[in-house]
C-alpha positions as protocol buffer text, in pm:
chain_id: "A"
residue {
  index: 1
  type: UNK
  ca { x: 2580 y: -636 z: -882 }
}
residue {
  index: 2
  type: UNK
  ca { x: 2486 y: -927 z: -596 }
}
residue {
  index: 3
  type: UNK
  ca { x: 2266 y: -836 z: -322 }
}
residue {
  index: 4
  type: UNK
  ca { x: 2254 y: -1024 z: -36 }
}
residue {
  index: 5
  type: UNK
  ca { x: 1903 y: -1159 z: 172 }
}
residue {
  index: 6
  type: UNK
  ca { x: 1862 y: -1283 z: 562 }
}
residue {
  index: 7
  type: UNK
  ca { x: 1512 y: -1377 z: 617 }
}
residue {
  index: 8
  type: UNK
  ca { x: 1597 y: -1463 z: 990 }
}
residue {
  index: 9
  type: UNK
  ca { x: 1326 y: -1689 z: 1155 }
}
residue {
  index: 10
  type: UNK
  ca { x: 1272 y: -1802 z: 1454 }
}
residue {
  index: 11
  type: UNK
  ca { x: 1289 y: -2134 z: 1308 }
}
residue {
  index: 12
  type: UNK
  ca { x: 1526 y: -2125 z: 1021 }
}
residue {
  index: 13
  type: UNK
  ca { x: 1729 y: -1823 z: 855 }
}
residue {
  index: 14
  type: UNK
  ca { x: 1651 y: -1833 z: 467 }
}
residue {
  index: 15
  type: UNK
  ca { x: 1960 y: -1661 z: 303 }
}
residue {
  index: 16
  type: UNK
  ca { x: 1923 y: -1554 z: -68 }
}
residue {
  index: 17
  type: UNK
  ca { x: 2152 y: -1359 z: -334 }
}
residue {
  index: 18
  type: UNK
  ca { x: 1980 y: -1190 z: -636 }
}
residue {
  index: 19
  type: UNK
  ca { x: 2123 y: -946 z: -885 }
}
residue {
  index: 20
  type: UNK
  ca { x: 1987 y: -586 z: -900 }
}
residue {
  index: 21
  type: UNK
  ca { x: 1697 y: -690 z: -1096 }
}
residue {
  index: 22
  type: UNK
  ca { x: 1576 y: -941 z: -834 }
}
residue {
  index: 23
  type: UNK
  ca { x: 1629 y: -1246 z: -994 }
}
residue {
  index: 24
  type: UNK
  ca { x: 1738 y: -1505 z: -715 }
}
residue {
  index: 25
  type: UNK
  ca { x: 2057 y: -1642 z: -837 }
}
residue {
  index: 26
  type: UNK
  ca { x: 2068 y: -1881 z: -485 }
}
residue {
  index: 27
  type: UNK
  ca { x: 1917 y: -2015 z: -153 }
}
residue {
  index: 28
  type: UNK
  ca { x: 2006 y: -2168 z: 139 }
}
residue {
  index: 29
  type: UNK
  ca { x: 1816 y: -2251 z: 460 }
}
residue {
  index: 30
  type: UNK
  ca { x: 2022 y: -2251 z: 798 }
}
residue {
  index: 31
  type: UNK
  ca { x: 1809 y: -2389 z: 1097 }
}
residue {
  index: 32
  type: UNK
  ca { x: 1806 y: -2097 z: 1377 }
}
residue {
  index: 33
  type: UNK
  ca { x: 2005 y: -2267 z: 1674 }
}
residue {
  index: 34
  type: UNK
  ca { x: 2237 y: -2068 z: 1893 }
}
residue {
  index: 35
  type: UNK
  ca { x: 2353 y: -1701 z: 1762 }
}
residue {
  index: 36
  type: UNK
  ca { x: 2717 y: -1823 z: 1700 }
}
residue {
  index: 37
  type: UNK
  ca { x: 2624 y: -2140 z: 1509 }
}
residue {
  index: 38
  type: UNK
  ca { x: 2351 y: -1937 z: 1301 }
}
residue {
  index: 39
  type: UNK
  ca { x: 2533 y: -1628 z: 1199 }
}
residue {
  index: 40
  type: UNK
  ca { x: 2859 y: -1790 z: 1116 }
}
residue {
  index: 41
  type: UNK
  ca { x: 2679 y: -1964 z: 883 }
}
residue {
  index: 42
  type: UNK
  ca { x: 2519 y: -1725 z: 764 }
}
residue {
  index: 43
  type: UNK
  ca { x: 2878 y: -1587 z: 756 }
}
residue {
  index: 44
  type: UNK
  ca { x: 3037 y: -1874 z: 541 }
}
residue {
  index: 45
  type: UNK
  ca { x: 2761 y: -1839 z: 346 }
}
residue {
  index: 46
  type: UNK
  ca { x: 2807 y: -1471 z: 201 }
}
residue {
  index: 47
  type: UNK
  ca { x: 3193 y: -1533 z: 189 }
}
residue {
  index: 48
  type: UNK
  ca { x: 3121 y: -1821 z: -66 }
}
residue {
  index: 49
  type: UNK
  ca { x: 2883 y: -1603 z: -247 }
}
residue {
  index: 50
  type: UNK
  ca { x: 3011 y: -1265 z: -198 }
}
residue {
  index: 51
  type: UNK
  ca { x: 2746 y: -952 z: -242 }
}
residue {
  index: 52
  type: UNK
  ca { x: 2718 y: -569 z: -292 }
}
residue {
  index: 53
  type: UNK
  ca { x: 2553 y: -521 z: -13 }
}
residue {
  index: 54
  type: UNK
  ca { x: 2266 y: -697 z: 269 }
}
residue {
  index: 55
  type: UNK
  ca { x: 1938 y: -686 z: 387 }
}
residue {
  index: 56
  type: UNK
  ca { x: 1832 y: -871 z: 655 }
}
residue {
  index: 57
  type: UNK
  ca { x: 1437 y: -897 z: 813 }
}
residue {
  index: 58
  type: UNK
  ca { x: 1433 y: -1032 z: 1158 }
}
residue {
  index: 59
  type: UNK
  ca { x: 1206 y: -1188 z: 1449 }
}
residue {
  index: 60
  type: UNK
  ca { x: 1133 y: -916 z: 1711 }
}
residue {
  index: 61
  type: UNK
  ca { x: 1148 y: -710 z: 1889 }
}
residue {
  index: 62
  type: UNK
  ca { x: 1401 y: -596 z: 1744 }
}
residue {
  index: 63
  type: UNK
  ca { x: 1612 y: -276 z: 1702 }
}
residue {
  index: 64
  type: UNK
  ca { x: 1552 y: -128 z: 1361 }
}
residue {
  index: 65
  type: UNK
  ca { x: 1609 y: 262 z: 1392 }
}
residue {
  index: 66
  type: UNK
  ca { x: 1898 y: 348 z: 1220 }
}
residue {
  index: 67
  type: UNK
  ca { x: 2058 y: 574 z: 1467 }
}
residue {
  index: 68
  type: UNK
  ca { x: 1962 y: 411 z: 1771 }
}
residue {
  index: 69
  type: UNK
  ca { x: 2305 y: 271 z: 1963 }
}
residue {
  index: 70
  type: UNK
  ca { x: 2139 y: -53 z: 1982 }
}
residue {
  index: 71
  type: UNK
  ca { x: 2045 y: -121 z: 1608 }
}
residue {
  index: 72
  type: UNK
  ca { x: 2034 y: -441 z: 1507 }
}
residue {
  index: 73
  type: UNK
  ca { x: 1959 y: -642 z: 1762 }
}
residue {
  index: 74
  type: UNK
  ca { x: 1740 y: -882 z: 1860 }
}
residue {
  index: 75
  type: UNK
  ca { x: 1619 y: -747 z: 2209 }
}
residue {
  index: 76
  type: UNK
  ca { x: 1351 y: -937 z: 2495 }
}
residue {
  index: 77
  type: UNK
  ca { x: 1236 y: -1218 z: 2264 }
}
residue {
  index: 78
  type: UNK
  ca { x: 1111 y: -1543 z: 2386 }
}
residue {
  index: 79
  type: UNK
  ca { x: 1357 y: -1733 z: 2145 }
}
residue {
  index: 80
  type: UNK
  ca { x: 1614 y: -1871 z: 2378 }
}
residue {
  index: 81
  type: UNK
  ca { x: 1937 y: -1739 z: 2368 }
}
residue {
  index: 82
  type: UNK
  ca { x: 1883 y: -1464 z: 2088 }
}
residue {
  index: 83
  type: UNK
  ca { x: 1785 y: -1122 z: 2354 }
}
residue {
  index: 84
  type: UNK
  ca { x: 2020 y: -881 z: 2297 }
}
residue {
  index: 85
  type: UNK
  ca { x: 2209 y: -1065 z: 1956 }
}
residue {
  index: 86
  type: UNK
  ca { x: 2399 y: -796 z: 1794 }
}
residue {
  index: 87
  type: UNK
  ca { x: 2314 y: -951 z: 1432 }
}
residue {
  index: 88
  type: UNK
  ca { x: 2424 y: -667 z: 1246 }
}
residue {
  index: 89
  type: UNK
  ca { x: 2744 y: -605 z: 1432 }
}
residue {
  index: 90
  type: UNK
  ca { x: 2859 y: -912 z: 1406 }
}
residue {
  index: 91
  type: UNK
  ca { x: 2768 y: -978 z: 1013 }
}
residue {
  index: 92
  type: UNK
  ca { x: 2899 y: -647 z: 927 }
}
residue {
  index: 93
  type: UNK
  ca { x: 3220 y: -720 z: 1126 }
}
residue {
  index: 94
  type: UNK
  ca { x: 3278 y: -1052 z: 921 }
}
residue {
  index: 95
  type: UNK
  ca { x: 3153 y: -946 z: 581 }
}
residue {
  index: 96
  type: UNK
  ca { x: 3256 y: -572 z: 550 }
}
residue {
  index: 97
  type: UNK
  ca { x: 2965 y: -473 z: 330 }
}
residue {
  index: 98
  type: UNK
  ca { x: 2669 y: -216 z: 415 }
}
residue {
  index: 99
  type: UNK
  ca { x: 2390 y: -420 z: 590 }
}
residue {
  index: 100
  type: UNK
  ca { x: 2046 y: -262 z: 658 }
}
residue {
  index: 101
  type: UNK
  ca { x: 1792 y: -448 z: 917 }
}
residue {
  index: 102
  type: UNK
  ca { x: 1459 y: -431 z: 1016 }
}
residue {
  index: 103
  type: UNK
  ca { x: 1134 y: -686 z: 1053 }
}
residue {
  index: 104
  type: UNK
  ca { x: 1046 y: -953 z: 798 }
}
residue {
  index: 105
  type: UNK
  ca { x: 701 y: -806 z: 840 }
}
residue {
  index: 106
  type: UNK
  ca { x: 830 y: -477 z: 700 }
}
residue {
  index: 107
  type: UNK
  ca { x: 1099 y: -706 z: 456 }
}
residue {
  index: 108
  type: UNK
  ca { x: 788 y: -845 z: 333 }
}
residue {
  index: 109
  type: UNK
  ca { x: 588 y: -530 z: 337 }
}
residue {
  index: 110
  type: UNK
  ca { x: 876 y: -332 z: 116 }
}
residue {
  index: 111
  type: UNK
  ca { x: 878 y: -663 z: -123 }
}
residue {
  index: 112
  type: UNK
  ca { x: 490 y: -631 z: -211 }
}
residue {
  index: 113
  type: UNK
  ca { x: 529 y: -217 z: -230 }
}
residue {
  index: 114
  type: UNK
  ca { x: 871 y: -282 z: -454 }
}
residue {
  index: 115
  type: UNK
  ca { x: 737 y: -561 z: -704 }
}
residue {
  index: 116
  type: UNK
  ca { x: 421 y: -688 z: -563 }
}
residue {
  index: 117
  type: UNK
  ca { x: 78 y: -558 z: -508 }
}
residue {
  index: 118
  type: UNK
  ca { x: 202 y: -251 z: -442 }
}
residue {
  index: 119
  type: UNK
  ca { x: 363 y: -168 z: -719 }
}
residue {
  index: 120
  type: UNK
  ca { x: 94 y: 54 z: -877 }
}
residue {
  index: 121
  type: UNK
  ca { x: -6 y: 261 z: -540 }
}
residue {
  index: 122
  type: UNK
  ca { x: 181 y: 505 z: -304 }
}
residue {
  index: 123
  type: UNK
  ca { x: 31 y: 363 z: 8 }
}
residue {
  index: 124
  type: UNK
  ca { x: 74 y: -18 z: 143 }
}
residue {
  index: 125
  type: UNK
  ca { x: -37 y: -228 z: 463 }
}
residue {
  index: 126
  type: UNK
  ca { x: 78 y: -573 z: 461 }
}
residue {
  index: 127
  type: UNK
  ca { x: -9 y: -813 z: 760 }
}
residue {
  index: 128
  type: UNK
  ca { x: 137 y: -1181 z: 789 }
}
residue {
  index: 129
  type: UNK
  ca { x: -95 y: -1420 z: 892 }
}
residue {
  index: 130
  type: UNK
  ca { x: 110 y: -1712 z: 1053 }
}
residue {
  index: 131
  type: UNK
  ca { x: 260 y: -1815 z: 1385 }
}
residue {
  index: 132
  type: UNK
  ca { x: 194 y: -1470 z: 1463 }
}
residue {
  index: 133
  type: UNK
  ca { x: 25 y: -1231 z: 1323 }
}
residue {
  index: 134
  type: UNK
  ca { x: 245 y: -906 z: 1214 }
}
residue {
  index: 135
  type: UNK
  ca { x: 164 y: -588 z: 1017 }
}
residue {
  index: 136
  type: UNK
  ca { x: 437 y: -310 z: 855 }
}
residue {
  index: 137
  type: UNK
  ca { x: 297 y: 48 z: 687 }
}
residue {
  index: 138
  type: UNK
  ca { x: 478 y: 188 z: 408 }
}
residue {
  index: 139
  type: UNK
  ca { x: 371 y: 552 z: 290 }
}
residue {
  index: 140
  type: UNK
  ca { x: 564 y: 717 z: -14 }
}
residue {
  index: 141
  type: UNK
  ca { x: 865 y: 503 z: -2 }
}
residue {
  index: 142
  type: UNK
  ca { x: 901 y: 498 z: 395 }
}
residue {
  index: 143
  type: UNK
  ca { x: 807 y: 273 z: 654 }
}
residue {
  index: 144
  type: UNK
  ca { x: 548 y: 445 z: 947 }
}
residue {
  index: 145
  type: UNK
  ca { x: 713 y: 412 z: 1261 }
}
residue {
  index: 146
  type: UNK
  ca { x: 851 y: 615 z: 1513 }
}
residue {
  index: 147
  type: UNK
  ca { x: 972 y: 434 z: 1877 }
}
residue {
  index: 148
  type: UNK
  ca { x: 1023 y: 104 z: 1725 }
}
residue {
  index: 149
  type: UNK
  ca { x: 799 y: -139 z: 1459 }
}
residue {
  index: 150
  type: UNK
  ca { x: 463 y: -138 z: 1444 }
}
residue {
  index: 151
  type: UNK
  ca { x: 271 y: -414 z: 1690 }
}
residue {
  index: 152
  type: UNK
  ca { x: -35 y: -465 z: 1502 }
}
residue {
  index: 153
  type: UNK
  ca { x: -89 y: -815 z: 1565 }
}
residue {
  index: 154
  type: UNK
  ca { x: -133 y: -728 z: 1926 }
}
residue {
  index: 155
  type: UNK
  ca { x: -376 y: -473 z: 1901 }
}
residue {
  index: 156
  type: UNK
  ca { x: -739 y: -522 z: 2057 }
}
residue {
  index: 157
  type: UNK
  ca { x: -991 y: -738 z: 1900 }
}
residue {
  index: 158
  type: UNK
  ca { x: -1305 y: -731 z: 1969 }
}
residue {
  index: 159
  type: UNK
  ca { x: -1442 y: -1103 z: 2018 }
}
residue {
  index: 160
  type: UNK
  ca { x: -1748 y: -1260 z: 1833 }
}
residue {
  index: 161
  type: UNK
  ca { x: -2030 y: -1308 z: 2010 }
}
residue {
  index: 162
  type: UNK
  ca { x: -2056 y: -1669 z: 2169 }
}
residue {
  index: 163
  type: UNK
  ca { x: -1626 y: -1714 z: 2095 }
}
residue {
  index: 164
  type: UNK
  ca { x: -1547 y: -1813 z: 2446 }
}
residue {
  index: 165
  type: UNK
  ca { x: -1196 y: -1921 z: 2307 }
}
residue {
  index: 166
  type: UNK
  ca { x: -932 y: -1801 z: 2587 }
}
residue {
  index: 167
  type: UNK
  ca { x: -683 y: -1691 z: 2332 }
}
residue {
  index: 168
  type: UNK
  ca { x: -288 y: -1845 z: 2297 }
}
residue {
  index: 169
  type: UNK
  ca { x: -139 y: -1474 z: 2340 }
}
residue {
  index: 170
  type: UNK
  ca { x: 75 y: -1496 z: 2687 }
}
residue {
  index: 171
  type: UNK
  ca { x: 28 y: -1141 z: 2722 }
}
residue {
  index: 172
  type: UNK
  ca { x: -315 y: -1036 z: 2596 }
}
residue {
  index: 173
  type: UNK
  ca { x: -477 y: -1372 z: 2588 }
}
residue {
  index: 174
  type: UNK
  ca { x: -849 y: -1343 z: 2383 }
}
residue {
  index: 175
  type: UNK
  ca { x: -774 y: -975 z: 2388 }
}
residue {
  index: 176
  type: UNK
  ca { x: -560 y: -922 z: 2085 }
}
residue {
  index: 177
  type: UNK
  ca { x: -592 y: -1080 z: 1678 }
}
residue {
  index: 178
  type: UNK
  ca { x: -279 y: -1267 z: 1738 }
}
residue {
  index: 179
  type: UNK
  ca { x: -409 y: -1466 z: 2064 }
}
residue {
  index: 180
  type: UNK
  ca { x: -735 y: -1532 z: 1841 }
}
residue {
  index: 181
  type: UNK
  ca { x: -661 y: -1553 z: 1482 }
}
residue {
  index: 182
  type: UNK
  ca { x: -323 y: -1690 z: 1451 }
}
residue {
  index: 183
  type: UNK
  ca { x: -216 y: -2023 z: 1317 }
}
residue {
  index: 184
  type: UNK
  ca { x: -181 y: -2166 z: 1681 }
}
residue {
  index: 185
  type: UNK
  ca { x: -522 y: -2039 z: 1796 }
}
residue {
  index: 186
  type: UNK
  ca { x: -678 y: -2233 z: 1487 }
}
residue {
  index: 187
  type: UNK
  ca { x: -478 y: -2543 z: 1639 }
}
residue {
  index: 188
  type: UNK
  ca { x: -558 y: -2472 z: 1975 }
}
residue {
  index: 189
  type: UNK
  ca { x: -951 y: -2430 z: 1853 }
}
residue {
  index: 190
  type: UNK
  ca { x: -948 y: -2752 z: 1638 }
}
residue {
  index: 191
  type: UNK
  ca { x: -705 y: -2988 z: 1749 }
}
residue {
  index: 192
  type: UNK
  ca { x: -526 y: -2944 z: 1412 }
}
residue {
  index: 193
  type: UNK
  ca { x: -321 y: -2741 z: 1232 }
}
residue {
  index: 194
  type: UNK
  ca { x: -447 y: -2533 z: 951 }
}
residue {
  index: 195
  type: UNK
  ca { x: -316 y: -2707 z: 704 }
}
residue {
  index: 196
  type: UNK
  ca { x: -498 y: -3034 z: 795 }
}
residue {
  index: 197
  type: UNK
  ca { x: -807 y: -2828 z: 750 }
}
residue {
  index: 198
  type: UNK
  ca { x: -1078 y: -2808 z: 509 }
}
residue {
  index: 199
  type: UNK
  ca { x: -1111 y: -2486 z: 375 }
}
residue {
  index: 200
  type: UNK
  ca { x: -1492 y: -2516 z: 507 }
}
residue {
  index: 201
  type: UNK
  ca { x: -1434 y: -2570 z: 842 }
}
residue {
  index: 202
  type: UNK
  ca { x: -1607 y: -2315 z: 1037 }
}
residue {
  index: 203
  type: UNK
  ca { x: -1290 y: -2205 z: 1201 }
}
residue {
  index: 204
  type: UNK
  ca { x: -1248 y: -1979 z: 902 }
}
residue {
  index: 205
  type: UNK
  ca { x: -1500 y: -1789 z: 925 }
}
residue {
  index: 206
  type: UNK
  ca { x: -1471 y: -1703 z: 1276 }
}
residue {
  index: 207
  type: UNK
  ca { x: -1060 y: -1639 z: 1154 }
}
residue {
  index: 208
  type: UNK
  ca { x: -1193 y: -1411 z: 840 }
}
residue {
  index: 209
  type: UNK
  ca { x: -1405 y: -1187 z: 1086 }
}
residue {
  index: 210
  type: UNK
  ca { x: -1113 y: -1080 z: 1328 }
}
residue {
  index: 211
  type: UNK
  ca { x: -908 y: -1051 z: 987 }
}
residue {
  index: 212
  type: UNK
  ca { x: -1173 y: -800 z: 869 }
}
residue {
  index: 213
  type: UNK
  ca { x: -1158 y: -621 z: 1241 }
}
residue {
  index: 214
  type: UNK
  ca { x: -733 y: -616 z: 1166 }
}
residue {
  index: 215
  type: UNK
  ca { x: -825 y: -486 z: 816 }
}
residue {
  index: 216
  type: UNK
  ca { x: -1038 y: -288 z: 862 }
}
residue {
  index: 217
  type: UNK
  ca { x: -852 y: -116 z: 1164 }
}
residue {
  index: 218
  type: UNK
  ca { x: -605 y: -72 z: 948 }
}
residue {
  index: 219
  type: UNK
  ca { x: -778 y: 135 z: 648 }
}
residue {
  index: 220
  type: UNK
  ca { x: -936 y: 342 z: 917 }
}
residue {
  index: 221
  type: UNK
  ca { x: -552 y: 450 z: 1070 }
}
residue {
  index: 222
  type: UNK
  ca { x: -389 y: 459 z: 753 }
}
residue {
  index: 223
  type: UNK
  ca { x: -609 y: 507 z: 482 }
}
residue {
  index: 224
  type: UNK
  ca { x: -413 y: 277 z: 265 }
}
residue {
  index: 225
  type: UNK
  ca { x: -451 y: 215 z: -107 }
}
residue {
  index: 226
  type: UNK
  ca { x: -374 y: -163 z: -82 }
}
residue {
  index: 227
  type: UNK
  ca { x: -360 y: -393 z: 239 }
}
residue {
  index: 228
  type: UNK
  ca { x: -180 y: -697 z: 112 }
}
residue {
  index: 229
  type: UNK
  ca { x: -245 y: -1009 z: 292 }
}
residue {
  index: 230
  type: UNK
  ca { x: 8 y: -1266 z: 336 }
}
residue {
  index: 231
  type: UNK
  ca { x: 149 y: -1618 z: 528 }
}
residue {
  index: 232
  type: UNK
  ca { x: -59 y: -1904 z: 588 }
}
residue {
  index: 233
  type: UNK
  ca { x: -382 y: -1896 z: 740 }
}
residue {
  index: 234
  type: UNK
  ca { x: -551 y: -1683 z: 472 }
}
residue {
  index: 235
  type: UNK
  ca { x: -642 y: -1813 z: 110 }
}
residue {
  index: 236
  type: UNK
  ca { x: -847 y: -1738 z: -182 }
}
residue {
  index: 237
  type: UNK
  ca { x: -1100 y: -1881 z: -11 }
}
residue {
  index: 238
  type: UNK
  ca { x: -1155 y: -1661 z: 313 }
}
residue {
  index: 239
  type: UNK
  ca { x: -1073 y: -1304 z: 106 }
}
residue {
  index: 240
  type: UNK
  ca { x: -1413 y: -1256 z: -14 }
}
residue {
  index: 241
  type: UNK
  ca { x: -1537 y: -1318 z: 362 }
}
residue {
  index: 242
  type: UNK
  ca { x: -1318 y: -1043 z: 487 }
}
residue {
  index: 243
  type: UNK
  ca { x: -1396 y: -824 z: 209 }
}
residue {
  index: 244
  type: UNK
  ca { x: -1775 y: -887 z: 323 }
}
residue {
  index: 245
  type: UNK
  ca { x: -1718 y: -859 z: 682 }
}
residue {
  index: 246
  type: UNK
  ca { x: -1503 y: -559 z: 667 }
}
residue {
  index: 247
  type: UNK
  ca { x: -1826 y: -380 z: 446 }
}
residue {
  index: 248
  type: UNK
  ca { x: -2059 y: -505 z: 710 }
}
residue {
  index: 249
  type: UNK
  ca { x: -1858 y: -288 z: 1013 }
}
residue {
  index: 250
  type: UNK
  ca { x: -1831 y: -32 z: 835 }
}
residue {
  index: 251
  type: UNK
  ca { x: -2187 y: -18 z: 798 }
}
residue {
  index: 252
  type: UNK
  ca { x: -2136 y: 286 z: 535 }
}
residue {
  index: 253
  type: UNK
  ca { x: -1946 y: 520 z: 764 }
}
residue {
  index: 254
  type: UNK
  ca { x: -1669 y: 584 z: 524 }
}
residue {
  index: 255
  type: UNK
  ca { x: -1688 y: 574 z: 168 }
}
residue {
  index: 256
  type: UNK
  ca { x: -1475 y: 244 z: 57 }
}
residue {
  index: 257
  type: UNK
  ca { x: -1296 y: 208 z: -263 }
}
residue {
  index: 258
  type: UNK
  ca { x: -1344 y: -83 z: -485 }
}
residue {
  index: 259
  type: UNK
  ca { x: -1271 y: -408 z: -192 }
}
residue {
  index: 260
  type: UNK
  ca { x: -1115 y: -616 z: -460 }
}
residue {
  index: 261
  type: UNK
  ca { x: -863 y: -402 z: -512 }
}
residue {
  index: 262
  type: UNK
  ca { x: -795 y: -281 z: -150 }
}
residue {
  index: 263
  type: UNK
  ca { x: -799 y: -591 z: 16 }
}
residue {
  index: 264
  type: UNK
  ca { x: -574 y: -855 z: -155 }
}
residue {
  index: 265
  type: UNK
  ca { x: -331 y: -1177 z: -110 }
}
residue {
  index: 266
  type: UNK
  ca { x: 23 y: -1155 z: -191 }
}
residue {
  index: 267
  type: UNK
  ca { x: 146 y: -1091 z: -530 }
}
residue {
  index: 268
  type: UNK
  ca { x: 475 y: -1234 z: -483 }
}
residue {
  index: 269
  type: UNK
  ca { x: 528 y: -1650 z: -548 }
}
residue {
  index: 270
  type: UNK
  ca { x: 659 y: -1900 z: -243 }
}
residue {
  index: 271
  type: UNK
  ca { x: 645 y: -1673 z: -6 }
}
residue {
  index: 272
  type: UNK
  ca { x: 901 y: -1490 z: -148 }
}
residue {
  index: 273
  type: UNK
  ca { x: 814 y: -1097 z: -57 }
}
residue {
  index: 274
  type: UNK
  ca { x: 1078 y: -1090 z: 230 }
}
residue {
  index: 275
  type: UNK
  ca { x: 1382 y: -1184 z: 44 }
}
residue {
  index: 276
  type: UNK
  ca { x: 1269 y: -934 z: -246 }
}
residue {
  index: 277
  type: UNK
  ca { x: 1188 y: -666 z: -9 }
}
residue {
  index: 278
  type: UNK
  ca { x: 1566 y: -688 z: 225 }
}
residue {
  index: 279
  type: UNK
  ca { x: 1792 y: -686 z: -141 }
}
residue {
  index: 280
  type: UNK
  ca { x: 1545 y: -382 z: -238 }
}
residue {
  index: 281
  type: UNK
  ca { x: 1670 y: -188 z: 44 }
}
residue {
  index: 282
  type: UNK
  ca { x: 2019 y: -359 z: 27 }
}
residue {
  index: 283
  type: UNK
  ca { x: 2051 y: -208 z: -259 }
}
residue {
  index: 284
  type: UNK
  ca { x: 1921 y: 151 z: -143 }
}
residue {
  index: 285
  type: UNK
  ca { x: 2230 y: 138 z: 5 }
}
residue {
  index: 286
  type: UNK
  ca { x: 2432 y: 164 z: -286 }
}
residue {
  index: 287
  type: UNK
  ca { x: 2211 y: 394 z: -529 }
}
């Protein structure tokens, strides 16, 4: 058995095949351009390595429920030319092979919860910490969600005192984690990208507290038994702030379990929980 990955970006498309165990048998990157140019190769792609069945987590907003008329597609998105992109329509018309679709936050989510950090609980948040800032819920096997994907990113923070940073969220500026903890607001603080940064810079501990407001948000809606943290911004470093910071607001209201085991980083090498989590549910397509 081959199962097929899209790990569509708004920068590049990573395309993988694996076998039903998934082992990755091959990679390609494809730089996101216009629809056409992306998906047919994304197209030539699968017909040179031809698979079982696909799974593909996309940038949003995007369509994921199943019997919606409009599922899979990319709808409003700021990434020129992609709104309304019927990418399951037209990969399913080239390839002729099931094809299921939803967010690479929930790709990534259903990775961890498949072979990750989840593997050992029934209950999973996962939040990317990146160029945005995303979160997917899986309970017993299923994603929470009803209207559309979750939006957790975008939720209200509640700023630090003296953080008189305006926030690089168009839409909720200093109002919401992604405008304040996201890998452009650490740029837009510092000058720099993360990367460039020491891991002491105080920029991460301001970052670490909204991550513990996100987190601990989070436990309190969904009373999770893991919250998997993954993408850039966060390291080893930072986790035992947030672990500390998300004690200190609780300030003992609910009884917590064990922080080093709720509150973790990614379990899955090179960023790979996405492309494991789309050929997990390719391949709940077949069994």
């Amino acid at each position: 058995m081959r199962l097929g990955s899209i790990e569509a970006g708004g920068t590049k498309f990573i395309l993988a095949i694996t076998d039903e165990h998934y082992r990755i048998l091959k990679r390609q990157r494809v730089a996101t351009t216009k629809p056409n140019e992306t998906l047919e190769a994304c197209v030539s792609f699968f017909k040179k390595n031809p698979v079982d069945a696909l799974g593909i987590g996309s940038f949003g907003p995007a369509d994921i429920k199943v019997d919606s008329p409009t599922y899979g597609q990319i709808l409003n998105t700021p990434k020129a030319g992609w709104s309304h992109t019927d990418v399951v329509q037209m990969l399913r018309a080239a390839l002729k092979i099931p094809i299921t679709f939803t967010t690479d936050v929930n790709a990534s989510a259903y990775g961890e919860y498949m072979i990750g950090q989840g593997q050992a609980v029934r209950s999973l948040v996962y939040f990317t910490i990146g160029t945005g800032i995303g979160g997917g819920v899986i309970q017993d096997n299923h994603f929470i969600g009803g209207m559309s994907h979750l939006e957790m990113g975008h939720t209200m923070v509640i700023p630090m005192s003296g953080d008189n940073f305006k926030g690089v969220c168009p839409y909720h500026q200093n109002r919401c984690f992604e405008g304040m903890a996201s890998g452009p607001a650490i740029e837009a603080r510092t000058g720099k990208p993360g990367e460039q940064l020491k891991r002491t810079n105080e920029v991460f501990k301001l970052i670490s507290y909204y991550i513990a407001q996100l987190v601990f948000d989070a436990y309190l809606n969904f009373m999770p038994e893991r919250i998997v943290i993954g993408g850039s911004v966060v390291s080893e470093t930072e986790l035992p702030v947030i672990r500390r910071d998300v004690e200190q607001l609780n300030n003992n209201y609910v009884e917590l379990p064990n922080l080093d085991h709720l509150i973790v980083l990614t379990g899955i090498a090179n960023n790979g929980s996405a492309t494991i989590g789309n050929v997990a549910l390719a391949k709940n397509l077949i069994f």
